[in-house]
GUPAMAR-128140 format. One record per atom (N, C-alpha, C): residue number from 1; residue in three letters; x, y, z. Coordinates in nm, 3 decimals. Layout:
+-----+--------+---------+---------+---------+
: num : residu :    east :   north :      up :
+-----+--------+---------+---------+---------+
: NUM :    Ala :       X :       Y :       Z :
...
+-----+--------+---------+---------+---------+
END
This chain:
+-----+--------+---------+---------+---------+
: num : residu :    east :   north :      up :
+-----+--------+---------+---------+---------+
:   1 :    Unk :   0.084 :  -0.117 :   0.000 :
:   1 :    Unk :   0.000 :   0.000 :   0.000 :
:   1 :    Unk :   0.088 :   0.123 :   0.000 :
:   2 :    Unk :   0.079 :   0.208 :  -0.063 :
:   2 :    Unk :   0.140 :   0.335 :  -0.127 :
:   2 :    Unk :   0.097 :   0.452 :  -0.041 :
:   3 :    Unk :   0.132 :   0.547 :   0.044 :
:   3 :    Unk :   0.098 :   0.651 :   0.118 :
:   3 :    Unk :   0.141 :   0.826 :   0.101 :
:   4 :    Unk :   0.065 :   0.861 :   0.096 :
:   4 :    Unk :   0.122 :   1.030 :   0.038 :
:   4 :    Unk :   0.206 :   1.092 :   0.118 :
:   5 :    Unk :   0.249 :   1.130 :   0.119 :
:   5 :    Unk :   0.364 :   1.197 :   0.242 :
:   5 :    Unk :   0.333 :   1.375 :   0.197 :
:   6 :    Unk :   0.306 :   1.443 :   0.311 :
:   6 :    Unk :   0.278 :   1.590 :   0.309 :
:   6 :    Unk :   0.393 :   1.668 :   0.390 :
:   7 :    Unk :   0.444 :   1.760 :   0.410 :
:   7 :    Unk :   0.551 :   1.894 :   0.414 :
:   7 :    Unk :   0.430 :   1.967 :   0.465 :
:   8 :    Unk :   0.436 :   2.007 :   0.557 :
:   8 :    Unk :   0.378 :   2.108 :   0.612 :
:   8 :    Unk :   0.484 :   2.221 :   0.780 :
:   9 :    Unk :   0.454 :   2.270 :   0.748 :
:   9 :    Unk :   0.572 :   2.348 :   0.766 :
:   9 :    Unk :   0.727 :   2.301 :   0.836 :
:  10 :    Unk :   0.758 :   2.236 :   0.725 :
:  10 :    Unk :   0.903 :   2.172 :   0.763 :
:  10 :    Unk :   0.881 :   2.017 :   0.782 :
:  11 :    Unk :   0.741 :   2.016 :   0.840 :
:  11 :    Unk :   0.720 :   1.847 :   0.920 :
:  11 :    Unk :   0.671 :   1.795 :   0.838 :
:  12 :    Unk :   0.708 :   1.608 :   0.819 :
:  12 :    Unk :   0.670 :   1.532 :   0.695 :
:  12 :    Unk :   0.531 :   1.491 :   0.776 :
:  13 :    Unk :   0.433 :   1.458 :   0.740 :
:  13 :    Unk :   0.293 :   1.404 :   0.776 :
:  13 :    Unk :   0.278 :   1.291 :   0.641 :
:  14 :    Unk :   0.232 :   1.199 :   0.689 :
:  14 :    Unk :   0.132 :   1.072 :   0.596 :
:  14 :    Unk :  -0.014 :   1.086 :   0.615 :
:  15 :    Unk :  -0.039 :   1.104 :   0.512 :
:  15 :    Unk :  -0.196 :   1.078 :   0.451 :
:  15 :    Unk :  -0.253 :   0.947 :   0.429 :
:  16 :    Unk :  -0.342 :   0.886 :   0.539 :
:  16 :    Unk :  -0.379 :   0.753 :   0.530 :
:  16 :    Unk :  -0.553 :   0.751 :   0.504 :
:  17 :    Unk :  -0.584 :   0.701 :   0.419 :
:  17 :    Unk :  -0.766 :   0.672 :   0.428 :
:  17 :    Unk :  -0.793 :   0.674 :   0.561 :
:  18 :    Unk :  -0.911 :   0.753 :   0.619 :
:  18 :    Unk :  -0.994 :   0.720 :   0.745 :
:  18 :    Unk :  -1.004 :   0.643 :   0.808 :
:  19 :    Unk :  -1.097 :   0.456 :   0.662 :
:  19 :    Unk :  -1.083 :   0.364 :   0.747 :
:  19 :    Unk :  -0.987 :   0.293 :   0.791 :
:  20 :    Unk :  -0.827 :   0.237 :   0.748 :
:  20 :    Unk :  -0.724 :   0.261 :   0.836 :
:  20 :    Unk :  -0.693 :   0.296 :   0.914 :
:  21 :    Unk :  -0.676 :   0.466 :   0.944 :
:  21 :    Unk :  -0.675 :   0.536 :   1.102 :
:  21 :    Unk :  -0.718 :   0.468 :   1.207 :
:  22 :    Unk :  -0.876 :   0.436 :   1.110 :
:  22 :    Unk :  -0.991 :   0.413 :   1.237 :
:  22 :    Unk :  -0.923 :   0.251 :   1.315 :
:  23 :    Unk :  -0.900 :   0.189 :   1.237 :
:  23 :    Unk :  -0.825 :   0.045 :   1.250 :
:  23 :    Unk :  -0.672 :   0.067 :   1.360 :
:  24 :    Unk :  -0.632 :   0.185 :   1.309 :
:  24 :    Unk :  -0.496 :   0.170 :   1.379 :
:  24 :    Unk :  -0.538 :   0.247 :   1.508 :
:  25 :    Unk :  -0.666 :   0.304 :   1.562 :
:  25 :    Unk :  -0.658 :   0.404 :   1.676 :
:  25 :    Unk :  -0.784 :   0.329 :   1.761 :
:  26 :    Unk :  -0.815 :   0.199 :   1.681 :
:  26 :    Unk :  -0.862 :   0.136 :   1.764 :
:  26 :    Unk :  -0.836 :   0.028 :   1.856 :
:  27 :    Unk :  -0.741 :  -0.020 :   1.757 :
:  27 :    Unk :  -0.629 :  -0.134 :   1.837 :
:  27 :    Unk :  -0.664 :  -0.268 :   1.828 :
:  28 :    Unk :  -0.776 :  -0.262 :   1.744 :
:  28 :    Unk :  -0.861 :  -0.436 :   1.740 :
:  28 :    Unk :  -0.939 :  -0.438 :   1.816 :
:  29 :    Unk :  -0.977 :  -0.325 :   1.919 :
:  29 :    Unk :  -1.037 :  -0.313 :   2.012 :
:  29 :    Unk :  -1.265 :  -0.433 :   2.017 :
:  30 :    Unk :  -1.257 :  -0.441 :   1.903 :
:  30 :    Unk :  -1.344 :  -0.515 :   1.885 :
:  30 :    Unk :  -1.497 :  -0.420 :   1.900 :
:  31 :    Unk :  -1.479 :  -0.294 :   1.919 :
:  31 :    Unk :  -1.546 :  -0.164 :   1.931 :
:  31 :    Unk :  -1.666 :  -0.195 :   1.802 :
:  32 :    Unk :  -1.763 :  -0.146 :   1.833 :
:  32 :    Unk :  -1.908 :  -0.167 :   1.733 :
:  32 :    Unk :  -1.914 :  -0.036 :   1.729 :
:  33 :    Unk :  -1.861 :   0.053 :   1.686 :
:  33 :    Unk :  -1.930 :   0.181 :   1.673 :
:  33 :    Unk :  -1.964 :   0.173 :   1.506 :
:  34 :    Unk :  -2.061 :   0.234 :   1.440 :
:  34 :    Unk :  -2.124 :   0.255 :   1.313 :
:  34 :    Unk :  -1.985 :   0.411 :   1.247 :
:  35 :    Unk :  -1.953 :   0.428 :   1.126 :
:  35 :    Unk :  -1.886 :   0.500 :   1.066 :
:  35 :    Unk :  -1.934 :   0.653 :   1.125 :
:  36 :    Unk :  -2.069 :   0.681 :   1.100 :
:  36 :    Unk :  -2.083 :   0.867 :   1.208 :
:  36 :    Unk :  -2.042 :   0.894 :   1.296 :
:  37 :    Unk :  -2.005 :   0.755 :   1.382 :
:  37 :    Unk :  -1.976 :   0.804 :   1.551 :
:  37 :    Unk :  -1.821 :   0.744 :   1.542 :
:  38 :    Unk :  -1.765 :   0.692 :   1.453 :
:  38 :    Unk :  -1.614 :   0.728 :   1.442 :
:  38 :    Unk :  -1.547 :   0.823 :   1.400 :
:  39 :    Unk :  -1.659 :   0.888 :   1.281 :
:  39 :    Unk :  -1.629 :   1.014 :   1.243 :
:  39 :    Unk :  -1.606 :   1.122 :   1.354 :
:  40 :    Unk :  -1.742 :   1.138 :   1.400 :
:  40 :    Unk :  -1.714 :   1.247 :   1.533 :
:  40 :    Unk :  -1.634 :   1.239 :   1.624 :
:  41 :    Unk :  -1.554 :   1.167 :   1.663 :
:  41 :    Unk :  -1.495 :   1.061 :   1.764 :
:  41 :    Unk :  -1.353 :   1.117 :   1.705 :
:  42 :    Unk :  -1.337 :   1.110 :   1.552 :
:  42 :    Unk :  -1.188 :   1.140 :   1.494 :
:  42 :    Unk :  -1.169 :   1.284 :   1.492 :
:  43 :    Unk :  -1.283 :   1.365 :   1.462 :
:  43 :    Unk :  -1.290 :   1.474 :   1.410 :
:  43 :    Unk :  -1.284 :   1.588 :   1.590 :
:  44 :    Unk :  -1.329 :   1.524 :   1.667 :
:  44 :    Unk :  -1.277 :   1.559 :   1.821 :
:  44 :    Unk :  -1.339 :   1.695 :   1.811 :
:  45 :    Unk :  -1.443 :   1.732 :   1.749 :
:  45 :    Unk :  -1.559 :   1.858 :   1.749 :
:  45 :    Unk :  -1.633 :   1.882 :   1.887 :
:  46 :    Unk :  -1.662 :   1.738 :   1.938 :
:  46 :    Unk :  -1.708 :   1.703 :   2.084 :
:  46 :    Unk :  -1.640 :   1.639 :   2.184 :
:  47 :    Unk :  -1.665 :   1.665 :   2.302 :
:  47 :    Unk :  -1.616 :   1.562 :   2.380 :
:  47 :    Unk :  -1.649 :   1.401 :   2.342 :
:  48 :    Unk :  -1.556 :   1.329 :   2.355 :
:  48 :    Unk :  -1.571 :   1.200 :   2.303 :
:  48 :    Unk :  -1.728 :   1.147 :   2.411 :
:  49 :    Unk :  -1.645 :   1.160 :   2.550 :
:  49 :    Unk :  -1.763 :   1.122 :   2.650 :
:  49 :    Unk :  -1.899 :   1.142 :   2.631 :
:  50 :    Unk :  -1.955 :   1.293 :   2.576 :
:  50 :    Unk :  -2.061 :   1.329 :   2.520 :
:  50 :    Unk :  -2.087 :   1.261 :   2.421 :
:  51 :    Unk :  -2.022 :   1.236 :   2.308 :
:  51 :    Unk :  -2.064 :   1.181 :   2.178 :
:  51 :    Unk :  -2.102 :   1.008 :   2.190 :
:  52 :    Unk :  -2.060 :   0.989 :   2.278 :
:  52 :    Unk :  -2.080 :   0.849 :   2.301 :
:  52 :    Unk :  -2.200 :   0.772 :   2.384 :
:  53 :    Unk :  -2.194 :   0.900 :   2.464 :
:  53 :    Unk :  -2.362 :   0.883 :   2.570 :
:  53 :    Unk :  -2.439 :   0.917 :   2.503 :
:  54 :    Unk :  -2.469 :   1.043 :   2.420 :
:  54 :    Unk :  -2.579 :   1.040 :   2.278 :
:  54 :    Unk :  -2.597 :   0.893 :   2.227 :
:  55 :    Unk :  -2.491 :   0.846 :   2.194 :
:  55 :    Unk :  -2.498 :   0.801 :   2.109 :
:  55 :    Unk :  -2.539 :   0.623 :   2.137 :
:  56 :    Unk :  -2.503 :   0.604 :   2.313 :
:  56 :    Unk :  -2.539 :   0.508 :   2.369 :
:  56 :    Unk :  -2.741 :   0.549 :   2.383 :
:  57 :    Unk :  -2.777 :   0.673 :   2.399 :
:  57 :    Unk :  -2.887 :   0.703 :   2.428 :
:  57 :    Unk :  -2.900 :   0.719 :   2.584 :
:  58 :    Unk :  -2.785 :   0.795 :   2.592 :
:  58 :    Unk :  -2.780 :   0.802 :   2.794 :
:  58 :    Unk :  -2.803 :   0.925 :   2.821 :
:  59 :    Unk :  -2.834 :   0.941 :   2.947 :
:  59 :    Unk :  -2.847 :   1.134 :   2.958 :
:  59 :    Unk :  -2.743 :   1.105 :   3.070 :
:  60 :    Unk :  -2.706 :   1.274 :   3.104 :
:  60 :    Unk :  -2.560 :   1.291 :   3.208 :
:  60 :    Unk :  -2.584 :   1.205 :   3.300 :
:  61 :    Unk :  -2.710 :   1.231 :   3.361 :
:  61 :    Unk :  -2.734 :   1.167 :   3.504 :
:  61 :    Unk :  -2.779 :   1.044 :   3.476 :
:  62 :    Unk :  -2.772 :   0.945 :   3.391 :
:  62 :    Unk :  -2.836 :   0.810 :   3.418 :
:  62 :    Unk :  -2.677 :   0.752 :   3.441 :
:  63 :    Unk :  -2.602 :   0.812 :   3.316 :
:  63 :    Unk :  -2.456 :   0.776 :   3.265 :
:  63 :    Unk :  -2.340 :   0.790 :   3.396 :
:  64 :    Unk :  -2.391 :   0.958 :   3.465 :
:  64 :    Unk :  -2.313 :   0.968 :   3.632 :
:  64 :    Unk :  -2.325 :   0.847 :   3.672 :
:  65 :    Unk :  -2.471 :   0.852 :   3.740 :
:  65 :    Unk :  -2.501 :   0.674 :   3.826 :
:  65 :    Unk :  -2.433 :   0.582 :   3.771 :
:  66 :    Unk :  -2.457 :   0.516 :   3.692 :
:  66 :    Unk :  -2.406 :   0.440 :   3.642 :
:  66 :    Unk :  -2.249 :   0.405 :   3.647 :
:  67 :    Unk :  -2.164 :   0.537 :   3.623 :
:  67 :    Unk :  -2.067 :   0.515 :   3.637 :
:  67 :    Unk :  -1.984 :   0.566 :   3.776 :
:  68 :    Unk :  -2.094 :   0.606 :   3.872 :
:  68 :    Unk :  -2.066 :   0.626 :   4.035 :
:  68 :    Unk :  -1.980 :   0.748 :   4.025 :
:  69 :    Unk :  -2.031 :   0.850 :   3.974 :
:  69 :    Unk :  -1.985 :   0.987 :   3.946 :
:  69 :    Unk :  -2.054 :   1.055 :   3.964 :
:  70 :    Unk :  -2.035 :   1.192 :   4.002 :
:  70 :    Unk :  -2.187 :   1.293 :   3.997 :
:  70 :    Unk :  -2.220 :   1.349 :   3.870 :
:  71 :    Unk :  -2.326 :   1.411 :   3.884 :
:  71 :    Unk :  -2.333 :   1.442 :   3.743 :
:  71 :    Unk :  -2.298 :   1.602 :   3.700 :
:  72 :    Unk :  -2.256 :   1.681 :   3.828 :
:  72 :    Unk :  -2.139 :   1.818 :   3.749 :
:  72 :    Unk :  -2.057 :   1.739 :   3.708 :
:  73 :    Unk :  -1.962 :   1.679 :   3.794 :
:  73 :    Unk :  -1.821 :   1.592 :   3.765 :
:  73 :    Unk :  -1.877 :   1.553 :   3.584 :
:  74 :    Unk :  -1.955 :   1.466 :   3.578 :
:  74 :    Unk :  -1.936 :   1.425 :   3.430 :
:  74 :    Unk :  -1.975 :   1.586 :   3.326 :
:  75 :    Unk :  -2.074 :   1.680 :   3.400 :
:  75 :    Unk :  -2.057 :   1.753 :   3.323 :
:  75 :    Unk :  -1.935 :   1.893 :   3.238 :
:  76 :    Unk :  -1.857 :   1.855 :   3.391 :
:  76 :    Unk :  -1.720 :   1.883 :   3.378 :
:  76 :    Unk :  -1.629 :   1.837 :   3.343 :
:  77 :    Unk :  -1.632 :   1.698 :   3.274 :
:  77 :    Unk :  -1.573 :   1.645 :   3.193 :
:  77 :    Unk :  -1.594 :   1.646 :   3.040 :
:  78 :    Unk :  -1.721 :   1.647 :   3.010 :
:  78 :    Unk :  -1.769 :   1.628 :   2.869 :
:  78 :    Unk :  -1.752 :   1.820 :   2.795 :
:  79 :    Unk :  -1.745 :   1.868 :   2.889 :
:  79 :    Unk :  -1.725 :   2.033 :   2.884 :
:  79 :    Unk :  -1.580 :   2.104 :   2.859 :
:  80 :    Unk :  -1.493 :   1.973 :   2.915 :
:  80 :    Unk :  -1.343 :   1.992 :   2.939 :
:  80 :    Unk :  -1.276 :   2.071 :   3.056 :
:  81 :    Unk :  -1.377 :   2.099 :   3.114 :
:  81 :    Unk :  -1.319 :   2.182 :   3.191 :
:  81 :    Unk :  -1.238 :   2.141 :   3.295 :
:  82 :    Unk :  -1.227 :   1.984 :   3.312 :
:  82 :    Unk :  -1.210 :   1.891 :   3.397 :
:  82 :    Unk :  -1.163 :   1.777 :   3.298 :
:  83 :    Unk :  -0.981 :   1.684 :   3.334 :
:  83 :    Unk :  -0.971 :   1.616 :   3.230 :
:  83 :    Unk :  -1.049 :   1.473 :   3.277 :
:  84 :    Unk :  -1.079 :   1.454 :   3.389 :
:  84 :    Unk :  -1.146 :   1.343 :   3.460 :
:  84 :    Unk :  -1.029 :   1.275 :   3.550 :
:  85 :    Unk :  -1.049 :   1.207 :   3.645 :
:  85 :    Unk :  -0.935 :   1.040 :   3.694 :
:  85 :    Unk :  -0.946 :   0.970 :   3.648 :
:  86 :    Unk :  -0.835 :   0.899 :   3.611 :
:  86 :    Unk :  -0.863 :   0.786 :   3.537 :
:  86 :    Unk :  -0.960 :   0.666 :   3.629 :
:  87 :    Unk :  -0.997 :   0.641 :   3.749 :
:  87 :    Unk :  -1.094 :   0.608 :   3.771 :
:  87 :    Unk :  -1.185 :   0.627 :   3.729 :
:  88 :    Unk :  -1.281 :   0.744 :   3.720 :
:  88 :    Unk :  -1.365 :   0.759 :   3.657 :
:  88 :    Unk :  -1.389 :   0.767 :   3.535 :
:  89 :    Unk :  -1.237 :   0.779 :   3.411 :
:  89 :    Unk :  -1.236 :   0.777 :   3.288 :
:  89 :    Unk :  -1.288 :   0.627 :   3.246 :
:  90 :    Unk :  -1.186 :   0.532 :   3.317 :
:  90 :    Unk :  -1.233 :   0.365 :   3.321 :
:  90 :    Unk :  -1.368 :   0.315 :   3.350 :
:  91 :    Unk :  -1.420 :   0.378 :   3.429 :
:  91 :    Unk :  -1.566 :   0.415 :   3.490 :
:  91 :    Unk :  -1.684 :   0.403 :   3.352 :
:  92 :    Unk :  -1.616 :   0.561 :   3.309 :
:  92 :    Unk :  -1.725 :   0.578 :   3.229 :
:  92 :    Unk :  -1.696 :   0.472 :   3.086 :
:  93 :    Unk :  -1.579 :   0.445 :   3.068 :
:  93 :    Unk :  -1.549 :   0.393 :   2.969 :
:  93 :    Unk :  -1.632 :   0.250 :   2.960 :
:  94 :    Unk :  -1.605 :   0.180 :   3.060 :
:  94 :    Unk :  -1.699 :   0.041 :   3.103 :
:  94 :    Unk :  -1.836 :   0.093 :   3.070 :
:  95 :    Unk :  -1.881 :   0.153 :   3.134 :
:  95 :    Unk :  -2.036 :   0.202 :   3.107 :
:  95 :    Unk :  -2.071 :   0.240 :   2.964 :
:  96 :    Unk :  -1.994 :   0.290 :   2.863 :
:  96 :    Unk :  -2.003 :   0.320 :   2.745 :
:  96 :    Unk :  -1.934 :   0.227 :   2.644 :
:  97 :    Unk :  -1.855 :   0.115 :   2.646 :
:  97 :    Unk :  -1.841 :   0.001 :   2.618 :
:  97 :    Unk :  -1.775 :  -0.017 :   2.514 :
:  98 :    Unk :  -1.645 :   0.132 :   2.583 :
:  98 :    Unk :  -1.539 :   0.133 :   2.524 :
:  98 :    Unk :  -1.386 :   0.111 :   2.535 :
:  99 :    Unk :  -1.290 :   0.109 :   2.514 :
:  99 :    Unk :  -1.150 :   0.142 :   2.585 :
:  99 :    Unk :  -1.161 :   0.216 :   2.617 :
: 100 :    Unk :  -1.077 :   0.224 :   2.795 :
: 100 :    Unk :  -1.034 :   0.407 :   2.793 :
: 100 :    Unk :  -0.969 :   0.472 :   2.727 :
: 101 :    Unk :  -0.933 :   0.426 :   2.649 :
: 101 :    Unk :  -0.798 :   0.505 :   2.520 :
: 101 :    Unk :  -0.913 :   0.578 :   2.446 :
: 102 :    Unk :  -1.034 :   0.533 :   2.401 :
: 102 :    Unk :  -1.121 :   0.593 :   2.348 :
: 102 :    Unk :  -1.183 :   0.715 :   2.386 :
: 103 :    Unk :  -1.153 :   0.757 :   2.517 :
: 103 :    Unk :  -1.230 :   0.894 :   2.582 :
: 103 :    Unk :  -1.089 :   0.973 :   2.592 :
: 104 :    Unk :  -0.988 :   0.969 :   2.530 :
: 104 :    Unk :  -0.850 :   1.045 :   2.561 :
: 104 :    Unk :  -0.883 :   1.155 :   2.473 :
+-----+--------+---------+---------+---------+
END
């Protein structure tokens, strides 16, 4: 497989198709997400945490409980204002039924 190589200011960058990326930043992870919610997920427009409880169909506070958090705390995470513990990153990650590498 043949890869573009880009120069951007001084620094070499590779240009790889999406679905690749998506393969290499998942890790085999065995992850079911559908192509929109990897998109958003790559494109990092949202908090991952947010995009994923949408997308599980959770609201803050079912998703807090659940993951034995309050629900400022998660809203201070999905907001950024807060990077989370990794307790609770693992937390929510289990509850959303992902790696924690996936909410980084």
């Amino acid at each position: 497989m043949q890869y573009d190589l880009l120069h951007i200011q001084g620094k070499p960058y590779v240009l790889i198709p999406l679905h690749e990326y998506r393969g290499m930043v998942s890790g085999g992870s065995g992850e079911d997400l559908p192509d929109d919610i990897l998109d958003a997920l790559t494109a990092r427009q949202d908090s991952p945490v947010k995009i994923l409880r949408k997308f599980r169909g959770l609201t803050q506070k079912s998703l807090a409980e659940r993951a034995g958090i309050s629900r400022p705390y998660l809203t201070e995470i999905e907001t950024g204002k807060k990077d989370g513990s990794l307790r609770a990153m693992k937390s929510l990650a289990d509850v959303l039924g992902v790696h924690v590498g996936r909410l980084a």
